[in-house]
N, C-alpha and C positions, 0 to 999 in steps of 0.2 A: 627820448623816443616820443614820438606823435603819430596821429592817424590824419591822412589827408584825404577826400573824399573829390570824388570826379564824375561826372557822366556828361555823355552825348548821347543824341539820335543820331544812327546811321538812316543816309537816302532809303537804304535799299535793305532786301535777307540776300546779300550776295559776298561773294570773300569779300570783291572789292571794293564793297561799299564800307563794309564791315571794317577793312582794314583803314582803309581813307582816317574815319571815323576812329580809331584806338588810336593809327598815328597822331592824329592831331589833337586830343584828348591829352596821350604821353608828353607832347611837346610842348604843350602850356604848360602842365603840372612841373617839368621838369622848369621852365624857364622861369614860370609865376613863383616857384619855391626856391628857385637856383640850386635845385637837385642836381646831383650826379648819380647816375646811374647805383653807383657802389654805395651810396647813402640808403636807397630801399633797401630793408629788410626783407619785407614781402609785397604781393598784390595779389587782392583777390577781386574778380571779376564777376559779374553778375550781369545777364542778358536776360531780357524781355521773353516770355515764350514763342516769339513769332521769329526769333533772331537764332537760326540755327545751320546758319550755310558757314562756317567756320566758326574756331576759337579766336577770344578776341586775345588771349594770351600771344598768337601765334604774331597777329599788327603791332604788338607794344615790343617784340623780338628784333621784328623789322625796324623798328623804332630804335633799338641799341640798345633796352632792356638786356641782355643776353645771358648775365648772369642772376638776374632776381629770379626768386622763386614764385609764381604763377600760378594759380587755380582759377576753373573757370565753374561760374554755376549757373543755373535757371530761377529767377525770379518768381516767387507765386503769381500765375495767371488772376490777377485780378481783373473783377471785370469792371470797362469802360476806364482800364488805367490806360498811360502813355506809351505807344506803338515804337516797338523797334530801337529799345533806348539799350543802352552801356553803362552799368555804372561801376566806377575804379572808388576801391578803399586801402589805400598805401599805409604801412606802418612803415615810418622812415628816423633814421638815426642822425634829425640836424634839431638844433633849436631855433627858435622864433613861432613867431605867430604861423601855424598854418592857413595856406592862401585853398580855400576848396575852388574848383573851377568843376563849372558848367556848360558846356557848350551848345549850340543850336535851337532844336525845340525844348533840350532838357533843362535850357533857365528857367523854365516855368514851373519846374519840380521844388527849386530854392530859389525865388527869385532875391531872397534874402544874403548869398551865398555864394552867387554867383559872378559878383564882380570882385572876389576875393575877401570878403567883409566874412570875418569869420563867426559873425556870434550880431543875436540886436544887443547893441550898447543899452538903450533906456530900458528898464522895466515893462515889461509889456502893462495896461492898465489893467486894476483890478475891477473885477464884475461886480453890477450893484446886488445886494444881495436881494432875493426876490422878496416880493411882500407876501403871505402865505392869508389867505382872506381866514377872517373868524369864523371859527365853528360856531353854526347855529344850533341851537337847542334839540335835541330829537323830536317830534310831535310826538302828542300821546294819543295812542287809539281815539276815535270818539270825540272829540276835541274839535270845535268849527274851526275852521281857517277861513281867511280874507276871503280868498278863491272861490270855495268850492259851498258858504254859505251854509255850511251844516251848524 
């Protein structure tokens, strides 16, 4: 078993934007993975809070999904996140490398991810560790300093 992960922006908050948008989401994932329907276990769906004129369960149906089981949910309203997006997380019962697809504006959610590239190969680098400056002595009460010539 595996988890494959999916998202689009639909144009529009309308069924048919909405549906346009699952269709063509289903239809990569099914071809980029060589899915068959009867291979998903499940799907869960998650829409943007602006994305509320249909389920997007309802376009992946229309799609030939007909027997996977389907949930749909609401994403946290973050604010200044991306408008009007879809994202699909499939558990599915094939082996090989999972291909995650991205489409339209939501390559820029994973652009790491979205041409099927499941993982970054190299190491990301490591951070230089910071230089922490040396503590300076406490001054003592009464005491002149350079500064202030007492």
């Amino acid at each position: 078993m595996r988890g494959i992960r999916g998202a689009t922006q639909a144009a529009a908050n309308t069924r048919e934007a909405i549906e346009e948008a699952v269709v063509e989401l289903c239809q990569e994932l099914t071809a980029r993975n060589r899915l068959t329907p009867d291979e998903i276990t499940w799907a869960i769906f998650t829409v943007t809070h602006d994305l509320d004129a249909d389920f997007p369960a309802r376009g992946a149906r229309v799609q030939g999904w007909h027997q996977v089981p389907m949930i749909c949910s609401q994403e946290i309203p973050v604010p200044g996140s991306m408008p009007r997006v879809i994202r699909v997380l499939l558990h599915v019962e094939s082996r090989g490398t999972p291909h995650h697809v991205y489409l339209r504006g939501a390559q820029a959610l994973r652009p790491d991810l979205h041409h099927g590239v499941p993982f970054l190969t190299a190491p990301l680098p490591k951070e230089k560790p910071k230089r922490r400056a040396a503590k300076r002595p406490a001054r003592r009460a009464g005491k002149p300093t350079r500064r202030s010539g007492r």
